[in-house]
LONUFI-290665 format. One record per residue: x, y, z of N, C-alpha, C, CB in turn; residue in three letters. Coordinates in steps of 0.2 Angstrom, whole numbers, padded with zeros to 4 digits, always signed. Glycine has a CB too. Example, Ala and Ser with C-alpha at 12.3 -4.5 7.8 and 13.67 -1.06 7.14 Angstrom:
<zalos>
+0066-0028+0039+0062-0022+0039+0066-0016+0039+0057-0022+0045ALA +0064-0011+0035+0068-0005+0036+0064+0000+0039+0070-0003+0029SER 
</zalos>
This chain:
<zalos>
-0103+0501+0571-0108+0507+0572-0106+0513+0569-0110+0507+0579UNK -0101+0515+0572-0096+0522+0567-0095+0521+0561-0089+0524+0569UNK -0092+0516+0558-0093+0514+0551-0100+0516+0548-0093+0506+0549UNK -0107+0514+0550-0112+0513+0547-0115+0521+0547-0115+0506+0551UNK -0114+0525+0552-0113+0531+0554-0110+0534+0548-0108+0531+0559UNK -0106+0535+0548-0099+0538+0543-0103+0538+0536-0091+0533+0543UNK -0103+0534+0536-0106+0529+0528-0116+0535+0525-0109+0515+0531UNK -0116+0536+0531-0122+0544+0529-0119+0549+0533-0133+0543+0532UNK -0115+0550+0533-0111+0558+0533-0114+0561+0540-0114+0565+0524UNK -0113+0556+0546-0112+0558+0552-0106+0557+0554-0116+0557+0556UNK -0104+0562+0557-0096+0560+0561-0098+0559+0568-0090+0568+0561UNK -0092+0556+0570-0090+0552+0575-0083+0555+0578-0090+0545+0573UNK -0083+0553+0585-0078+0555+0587-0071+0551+0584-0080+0555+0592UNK -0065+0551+0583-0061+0546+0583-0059+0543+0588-0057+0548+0581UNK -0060+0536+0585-0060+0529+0590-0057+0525+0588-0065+0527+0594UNK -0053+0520+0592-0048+0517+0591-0051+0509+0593-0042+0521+0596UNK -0051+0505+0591-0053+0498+0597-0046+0494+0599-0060+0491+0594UNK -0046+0493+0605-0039+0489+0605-0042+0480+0610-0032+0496+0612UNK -0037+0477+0610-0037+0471+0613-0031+0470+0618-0038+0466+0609UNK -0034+0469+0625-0026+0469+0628-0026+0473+0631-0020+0470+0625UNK -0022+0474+0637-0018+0479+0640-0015+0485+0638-0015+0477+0643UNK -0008+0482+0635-0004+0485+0631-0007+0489+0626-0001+0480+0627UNK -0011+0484+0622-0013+0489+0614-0019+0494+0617-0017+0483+0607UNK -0021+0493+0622-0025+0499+0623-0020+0504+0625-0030+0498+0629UNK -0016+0505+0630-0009+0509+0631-0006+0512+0625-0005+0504+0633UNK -0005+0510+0619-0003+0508+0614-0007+0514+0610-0002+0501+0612UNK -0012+0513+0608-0017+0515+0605-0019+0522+0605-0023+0512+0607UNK -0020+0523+0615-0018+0529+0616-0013+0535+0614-0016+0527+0620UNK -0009+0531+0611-0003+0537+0609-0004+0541+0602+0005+0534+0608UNK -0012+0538+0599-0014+0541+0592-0017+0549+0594-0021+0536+0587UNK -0018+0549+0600-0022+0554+0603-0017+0562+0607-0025+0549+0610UNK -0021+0567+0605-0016+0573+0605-0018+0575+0612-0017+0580+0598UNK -0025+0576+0614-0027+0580+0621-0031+0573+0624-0032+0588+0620UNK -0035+0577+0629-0038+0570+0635-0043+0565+0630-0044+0574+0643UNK -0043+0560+0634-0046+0553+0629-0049+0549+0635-0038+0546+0624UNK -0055+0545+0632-0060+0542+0637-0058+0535+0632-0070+0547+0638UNK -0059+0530+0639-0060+0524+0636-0065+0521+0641-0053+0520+0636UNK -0070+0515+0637-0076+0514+0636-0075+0507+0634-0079+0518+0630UNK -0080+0503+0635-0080+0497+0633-0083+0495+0628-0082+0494+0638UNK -0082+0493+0622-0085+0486+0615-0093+0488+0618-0082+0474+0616UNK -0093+0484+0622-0103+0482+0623-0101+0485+0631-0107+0471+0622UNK -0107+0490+0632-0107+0491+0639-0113+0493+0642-0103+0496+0640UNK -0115+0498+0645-0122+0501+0646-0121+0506+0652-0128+0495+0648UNK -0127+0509+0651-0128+0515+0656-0120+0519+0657-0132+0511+0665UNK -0115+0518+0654-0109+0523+0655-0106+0520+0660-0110+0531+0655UNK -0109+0513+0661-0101+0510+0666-0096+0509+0664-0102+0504+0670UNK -0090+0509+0666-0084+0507+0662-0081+0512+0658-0085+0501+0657UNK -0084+0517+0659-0082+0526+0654-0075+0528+0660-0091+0534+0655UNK -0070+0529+0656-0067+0533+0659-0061+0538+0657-0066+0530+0665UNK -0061+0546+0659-0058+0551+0656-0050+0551+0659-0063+0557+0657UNK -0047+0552+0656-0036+0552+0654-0037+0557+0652-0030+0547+0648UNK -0031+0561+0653-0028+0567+0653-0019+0567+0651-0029+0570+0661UNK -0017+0559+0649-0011+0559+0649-0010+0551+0647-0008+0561+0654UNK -0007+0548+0642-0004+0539+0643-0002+0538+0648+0001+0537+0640UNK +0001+0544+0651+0004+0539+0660-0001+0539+0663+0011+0543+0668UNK -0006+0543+0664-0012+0542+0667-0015+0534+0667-0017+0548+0664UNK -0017+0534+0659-0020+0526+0657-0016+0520+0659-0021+0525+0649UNK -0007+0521+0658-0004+0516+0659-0004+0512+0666+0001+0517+0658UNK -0006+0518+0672-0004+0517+0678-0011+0512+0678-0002+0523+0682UNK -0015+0515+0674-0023+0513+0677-0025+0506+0674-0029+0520+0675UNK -0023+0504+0668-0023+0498+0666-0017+0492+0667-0023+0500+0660UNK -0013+0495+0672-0008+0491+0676-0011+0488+0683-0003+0497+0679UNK -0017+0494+0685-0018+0491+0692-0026+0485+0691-0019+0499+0699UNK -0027+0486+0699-0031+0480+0700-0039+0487+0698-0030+0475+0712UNK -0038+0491+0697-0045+0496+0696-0048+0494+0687-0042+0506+0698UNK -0042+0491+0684-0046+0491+0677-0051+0487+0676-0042+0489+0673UNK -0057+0487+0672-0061+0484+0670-0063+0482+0663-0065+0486+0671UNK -0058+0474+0661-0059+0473+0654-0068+0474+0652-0057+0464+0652UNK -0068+0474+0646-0076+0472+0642-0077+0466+0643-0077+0471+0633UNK -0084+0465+0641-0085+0458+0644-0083+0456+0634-0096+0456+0650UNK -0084+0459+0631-0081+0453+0625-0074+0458+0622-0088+0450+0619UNK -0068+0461+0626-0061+0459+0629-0060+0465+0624-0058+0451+0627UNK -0065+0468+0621-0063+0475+0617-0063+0482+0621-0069+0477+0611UNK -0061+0486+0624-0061+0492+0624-0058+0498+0616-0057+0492+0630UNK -0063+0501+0618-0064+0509+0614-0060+0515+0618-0073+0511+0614UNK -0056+0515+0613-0052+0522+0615-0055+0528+0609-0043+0521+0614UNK -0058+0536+0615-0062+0538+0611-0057+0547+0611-0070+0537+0614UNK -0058+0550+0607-0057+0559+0610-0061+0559+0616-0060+0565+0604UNK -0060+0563+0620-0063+0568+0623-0066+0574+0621-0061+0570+0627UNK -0072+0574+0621-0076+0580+0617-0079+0584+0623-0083+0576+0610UNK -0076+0592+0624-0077+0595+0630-0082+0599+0625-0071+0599+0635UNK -0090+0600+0629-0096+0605+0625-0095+0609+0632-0105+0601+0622UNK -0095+0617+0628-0098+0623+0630-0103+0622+0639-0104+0624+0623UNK -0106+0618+0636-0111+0614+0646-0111+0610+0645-0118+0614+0649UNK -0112+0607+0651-0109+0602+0653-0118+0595+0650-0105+0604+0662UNK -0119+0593+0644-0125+0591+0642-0124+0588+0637-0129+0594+0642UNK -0126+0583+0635-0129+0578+0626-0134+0579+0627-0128+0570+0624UNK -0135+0577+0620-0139+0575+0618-0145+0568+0614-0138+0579+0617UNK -0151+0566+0617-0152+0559+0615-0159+0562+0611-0153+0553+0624UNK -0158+0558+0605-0164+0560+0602-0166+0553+0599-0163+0565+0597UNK -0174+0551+0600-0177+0545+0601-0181+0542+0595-0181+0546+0605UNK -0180+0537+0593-0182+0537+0588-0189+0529+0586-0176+0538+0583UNK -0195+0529+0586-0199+0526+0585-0203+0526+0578-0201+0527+0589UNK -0202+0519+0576-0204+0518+0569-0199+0520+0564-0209+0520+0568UNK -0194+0519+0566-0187+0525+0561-0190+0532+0562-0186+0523+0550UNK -0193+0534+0565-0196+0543+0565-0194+0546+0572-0205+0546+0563UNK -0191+0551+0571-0189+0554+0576-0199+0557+0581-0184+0561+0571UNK -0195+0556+0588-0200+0556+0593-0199+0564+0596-0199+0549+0598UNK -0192+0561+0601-0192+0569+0604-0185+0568+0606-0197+0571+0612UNK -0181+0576+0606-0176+0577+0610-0174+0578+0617-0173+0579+0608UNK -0169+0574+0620-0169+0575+0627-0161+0576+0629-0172+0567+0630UNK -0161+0581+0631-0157+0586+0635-0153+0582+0641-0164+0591+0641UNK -0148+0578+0642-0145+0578+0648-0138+0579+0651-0145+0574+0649UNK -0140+0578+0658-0135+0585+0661-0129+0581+0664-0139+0591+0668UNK -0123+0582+0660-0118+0576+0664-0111+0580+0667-0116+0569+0658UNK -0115+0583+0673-0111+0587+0677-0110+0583+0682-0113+0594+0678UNK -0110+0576+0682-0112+0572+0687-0107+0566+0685-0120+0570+0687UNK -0104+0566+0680-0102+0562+0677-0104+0556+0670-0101+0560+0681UNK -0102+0550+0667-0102+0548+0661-0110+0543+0663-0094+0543+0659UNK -0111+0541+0666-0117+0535+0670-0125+0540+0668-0115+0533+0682UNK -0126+0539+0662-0132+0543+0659-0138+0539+0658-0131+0548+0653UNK -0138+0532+0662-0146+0531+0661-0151+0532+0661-0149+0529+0663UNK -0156+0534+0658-0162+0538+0658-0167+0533+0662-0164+0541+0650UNK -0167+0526+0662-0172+0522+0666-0174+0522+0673-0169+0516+0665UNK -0179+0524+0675-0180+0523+0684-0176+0517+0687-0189+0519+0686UNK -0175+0512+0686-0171+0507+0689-0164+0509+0689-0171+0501+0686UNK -0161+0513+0685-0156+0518+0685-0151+0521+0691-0159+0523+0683UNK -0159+0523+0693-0161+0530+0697-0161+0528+0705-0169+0534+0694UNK -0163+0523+0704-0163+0520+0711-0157+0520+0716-0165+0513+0711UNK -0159+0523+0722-0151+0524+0728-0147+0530+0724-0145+0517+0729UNK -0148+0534+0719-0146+0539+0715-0149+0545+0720-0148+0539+0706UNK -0144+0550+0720-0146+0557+0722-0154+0559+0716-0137+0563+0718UNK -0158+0562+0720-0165+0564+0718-0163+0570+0714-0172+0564+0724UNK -0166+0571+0708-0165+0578+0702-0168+0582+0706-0169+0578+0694UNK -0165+0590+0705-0169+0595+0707-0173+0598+0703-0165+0600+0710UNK -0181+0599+0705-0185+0603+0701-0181+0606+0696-0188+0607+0704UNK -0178+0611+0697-0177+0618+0695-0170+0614+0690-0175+0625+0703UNK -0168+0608+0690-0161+0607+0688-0161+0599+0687-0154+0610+0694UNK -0166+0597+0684-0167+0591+0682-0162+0587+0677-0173+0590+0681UNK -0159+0579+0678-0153+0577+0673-0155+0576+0669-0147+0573+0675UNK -0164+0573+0664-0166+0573+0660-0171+0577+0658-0167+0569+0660UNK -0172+0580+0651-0177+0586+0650-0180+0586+0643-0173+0595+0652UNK -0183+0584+0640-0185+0585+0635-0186+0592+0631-0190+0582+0635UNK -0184+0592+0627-0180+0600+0622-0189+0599+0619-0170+0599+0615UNK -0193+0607+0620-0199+0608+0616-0195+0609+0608-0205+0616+0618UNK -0199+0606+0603-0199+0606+0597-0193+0606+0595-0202+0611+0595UNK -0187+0602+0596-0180+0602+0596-0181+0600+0586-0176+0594+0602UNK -0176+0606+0584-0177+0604+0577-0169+0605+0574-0183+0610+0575UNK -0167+0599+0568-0160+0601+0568-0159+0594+0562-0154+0601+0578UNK -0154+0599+0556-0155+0595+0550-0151+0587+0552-0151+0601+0542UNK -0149+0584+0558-0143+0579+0559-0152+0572+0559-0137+0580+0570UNK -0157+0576+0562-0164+0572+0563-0163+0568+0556-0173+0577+0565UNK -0164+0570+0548-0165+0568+0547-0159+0562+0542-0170+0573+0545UNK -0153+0566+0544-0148+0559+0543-0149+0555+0546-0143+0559+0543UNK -0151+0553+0553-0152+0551+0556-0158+0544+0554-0152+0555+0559UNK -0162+0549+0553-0169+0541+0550-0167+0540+0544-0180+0544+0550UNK -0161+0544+0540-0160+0539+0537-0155+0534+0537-0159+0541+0532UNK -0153+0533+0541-0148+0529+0544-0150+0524+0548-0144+0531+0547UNK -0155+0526+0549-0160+0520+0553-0163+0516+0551-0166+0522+0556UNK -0167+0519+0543-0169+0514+0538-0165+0509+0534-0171+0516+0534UNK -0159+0514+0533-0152+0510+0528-0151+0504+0532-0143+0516+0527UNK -0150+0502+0539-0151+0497+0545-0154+0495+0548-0149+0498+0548UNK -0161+0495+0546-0168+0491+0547-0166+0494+0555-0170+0480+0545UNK -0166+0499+0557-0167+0499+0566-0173+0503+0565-0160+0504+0572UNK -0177+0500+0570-0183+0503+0570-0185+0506+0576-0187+0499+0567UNK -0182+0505+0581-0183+0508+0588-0176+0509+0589-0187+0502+0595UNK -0173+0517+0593-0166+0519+0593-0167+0526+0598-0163+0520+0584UNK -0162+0527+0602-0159+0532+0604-0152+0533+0602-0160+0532+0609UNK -0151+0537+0599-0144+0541+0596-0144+0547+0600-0144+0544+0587UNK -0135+0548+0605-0133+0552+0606-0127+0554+0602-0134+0550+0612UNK -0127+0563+0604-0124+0565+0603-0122+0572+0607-0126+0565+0596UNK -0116+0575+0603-0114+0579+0608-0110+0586+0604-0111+0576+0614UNK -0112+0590+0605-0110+0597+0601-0102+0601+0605-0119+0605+0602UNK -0096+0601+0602-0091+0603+0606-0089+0609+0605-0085+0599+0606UNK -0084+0613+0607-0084+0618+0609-0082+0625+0602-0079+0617+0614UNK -0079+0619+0596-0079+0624+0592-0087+0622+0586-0071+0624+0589UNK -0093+0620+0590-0098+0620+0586-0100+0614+0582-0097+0626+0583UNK -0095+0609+0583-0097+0602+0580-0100+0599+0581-0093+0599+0579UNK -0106+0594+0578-0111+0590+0581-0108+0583+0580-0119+0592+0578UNK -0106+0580+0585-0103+0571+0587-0106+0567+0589-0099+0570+0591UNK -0108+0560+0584-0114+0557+0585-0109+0554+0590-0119+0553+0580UNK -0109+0551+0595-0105+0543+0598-0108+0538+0601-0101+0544+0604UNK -0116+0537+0600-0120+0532+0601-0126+0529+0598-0120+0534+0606UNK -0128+0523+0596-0135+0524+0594-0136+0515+0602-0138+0522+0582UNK -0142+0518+0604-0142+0512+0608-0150+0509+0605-0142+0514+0618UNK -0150+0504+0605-0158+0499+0601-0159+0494+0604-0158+0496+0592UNK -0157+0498+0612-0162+0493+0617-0164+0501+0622-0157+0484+0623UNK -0166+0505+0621-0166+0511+0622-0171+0513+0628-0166+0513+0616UNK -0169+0517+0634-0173+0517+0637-0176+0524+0639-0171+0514+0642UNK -0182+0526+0645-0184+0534+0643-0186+0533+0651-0192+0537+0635UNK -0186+0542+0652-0184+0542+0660-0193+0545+0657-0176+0548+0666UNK -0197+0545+0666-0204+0545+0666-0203+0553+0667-0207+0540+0673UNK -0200+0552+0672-0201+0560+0675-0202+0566+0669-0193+0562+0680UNK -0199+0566+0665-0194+0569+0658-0201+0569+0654-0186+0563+0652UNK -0206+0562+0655-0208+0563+0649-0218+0564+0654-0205+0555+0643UNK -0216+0564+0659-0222+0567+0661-0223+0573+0662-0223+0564+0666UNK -0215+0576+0663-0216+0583+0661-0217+0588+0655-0212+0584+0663UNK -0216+0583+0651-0219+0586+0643-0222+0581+0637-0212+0590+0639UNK -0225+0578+0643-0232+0572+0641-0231+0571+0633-0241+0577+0642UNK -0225+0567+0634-0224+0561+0627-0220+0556+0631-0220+0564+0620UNK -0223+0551+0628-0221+0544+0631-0222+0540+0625-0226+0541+0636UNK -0213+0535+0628-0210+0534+0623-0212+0524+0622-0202+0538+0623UNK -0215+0523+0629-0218+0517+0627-0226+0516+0623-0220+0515+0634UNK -0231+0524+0626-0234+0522+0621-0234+0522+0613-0239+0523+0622UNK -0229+0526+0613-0229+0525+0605-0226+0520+0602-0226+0530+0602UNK -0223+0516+0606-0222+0508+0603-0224+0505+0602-0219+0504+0602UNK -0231+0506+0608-0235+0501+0608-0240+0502+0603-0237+0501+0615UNK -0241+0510+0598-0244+0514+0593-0242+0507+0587-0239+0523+0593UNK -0235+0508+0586-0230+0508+0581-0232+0498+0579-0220+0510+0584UNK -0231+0497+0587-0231+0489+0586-0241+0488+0583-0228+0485+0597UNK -0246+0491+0587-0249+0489+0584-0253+0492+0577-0250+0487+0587UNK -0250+0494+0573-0248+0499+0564-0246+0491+0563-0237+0507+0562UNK -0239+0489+0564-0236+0484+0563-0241+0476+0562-0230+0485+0568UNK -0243+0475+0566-0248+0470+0569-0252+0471+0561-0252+0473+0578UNK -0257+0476+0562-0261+0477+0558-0261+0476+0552-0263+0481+0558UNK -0252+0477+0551-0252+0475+0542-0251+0470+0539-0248+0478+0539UNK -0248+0466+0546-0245+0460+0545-0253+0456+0544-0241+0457+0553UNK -0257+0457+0546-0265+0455+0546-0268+0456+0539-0269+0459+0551UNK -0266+0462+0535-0268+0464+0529-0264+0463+0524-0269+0470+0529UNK -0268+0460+0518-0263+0455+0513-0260+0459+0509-0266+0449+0509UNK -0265+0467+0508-0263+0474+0505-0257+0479+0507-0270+0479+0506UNK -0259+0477+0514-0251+0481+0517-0245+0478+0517-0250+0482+0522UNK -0246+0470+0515-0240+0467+0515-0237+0466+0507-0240+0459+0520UNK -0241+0466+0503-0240+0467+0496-0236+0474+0495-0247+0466+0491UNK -0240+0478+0498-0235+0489+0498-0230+0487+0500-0237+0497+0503UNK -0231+0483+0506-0221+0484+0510-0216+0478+0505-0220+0479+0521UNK -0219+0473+0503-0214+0470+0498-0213+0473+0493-0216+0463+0495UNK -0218+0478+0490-0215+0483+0482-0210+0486+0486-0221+0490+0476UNK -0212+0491+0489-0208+0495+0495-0199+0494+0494-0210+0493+0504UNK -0200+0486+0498-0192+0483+0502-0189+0483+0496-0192+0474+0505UNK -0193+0481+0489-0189+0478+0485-0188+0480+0480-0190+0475+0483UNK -0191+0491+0480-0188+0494+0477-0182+0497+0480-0191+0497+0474UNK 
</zalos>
């Protein structure tokens, strides 16, 4: 994913993957200040967690609190401290940018945007909600982005990212099983089901039209 990243001139944080106890330990020591490790395949930011030191990680990958990946990779990442405590998730349907969404992780790494999420979770305050859709969010990364979306046939995507303190914009995620909080988006009436349900039936229709599927074969195959 950071390869494929890199390769259209978005940066990433630096990240390490290790196998093992050890080599994660090990891996650790490429690292100058605090480092978060992360699992290969994960979700919703379980398994995230932030070091301040290698004795910190050693002690913690020693005991009974650690949690391999489920397919035996952990990610060793920088710790990227922003200005406030928030990322950024920007949505993307049909490879086109939808909306950007605001969230607030003064709560910690566990940033599911899904209702099911949310459930038995502390309830958002009005005035200080943890998801918020940014009006007219505009920023030149949107359009590397749908190009990188296309360069990798992803066609449904949330890409997070996060801006640190000396003004640098870090992509560290694209997820393409991607989910959208209701609340967020009833408050600034875009929804990100119907537009796939928009997209899916564009798609449907052209598959039906022998004219649209002859354009998308010139298209693919220039």
């Amino acid at each position: 994913q950071y390869a494929a990243l890199n390769a259209h001139g978005i940066r990433t944080p630096q990240t390490i993957a290790a196998i093992g106890r050890k080599e994660i330990v090990r891996a650790a020591g490429n690292f100058n200040g605090s480092f978060i490790t992360k699992h290969n395949r994960g979700g919703r930011g379980l398994g995230v967690h932030l070091f301040h030191s290698v004795d910190a990680l050693q002690e913690y990958v020693s005991s009974d609190r650690f949690e391999p990946s489920i397919d035996g990779i952990t990610l060793i990442q920088d710790y990227i401290e922003s200005p406030q405590p928030y990322v950024t998730r920007a949505e993307f349907v049909g490879g086109r940018f939808l909306y950007a969404v605001r969230v607030d992780t003064s709560e910690g790494f566990e940033l599911c945007p899904a209702d099911v999420c949310q459930v038995g979770g502390v309830a958002d305050s009005p005035a200080h909600p943890k998801f918020s859709i940014i009006d007219d969010f505009s920023h030149p990364i949107i359009g590397r982005y749908e190009q990188f979306l296309r360069a990798n046939d992803i066609h449904i995507a949330g890409i997070e990212f996060i801006v640190s303190k000396s003004g640098e914009l870090l992509t560290y995620d694209v997820n393409t099983n991607t989910n959208y909080n209701s609340d967020a988006e009833k408050e600034a009436g875009k929804f990100g089901m119907t537009e796939i349900a928009r997209y899916l039936g564009r798609e449907l229709a052209c598959l039906l039209d022998p004219e649209c599927n002859r354009t998308l074969l010139v298209a693919n195959t220039a």
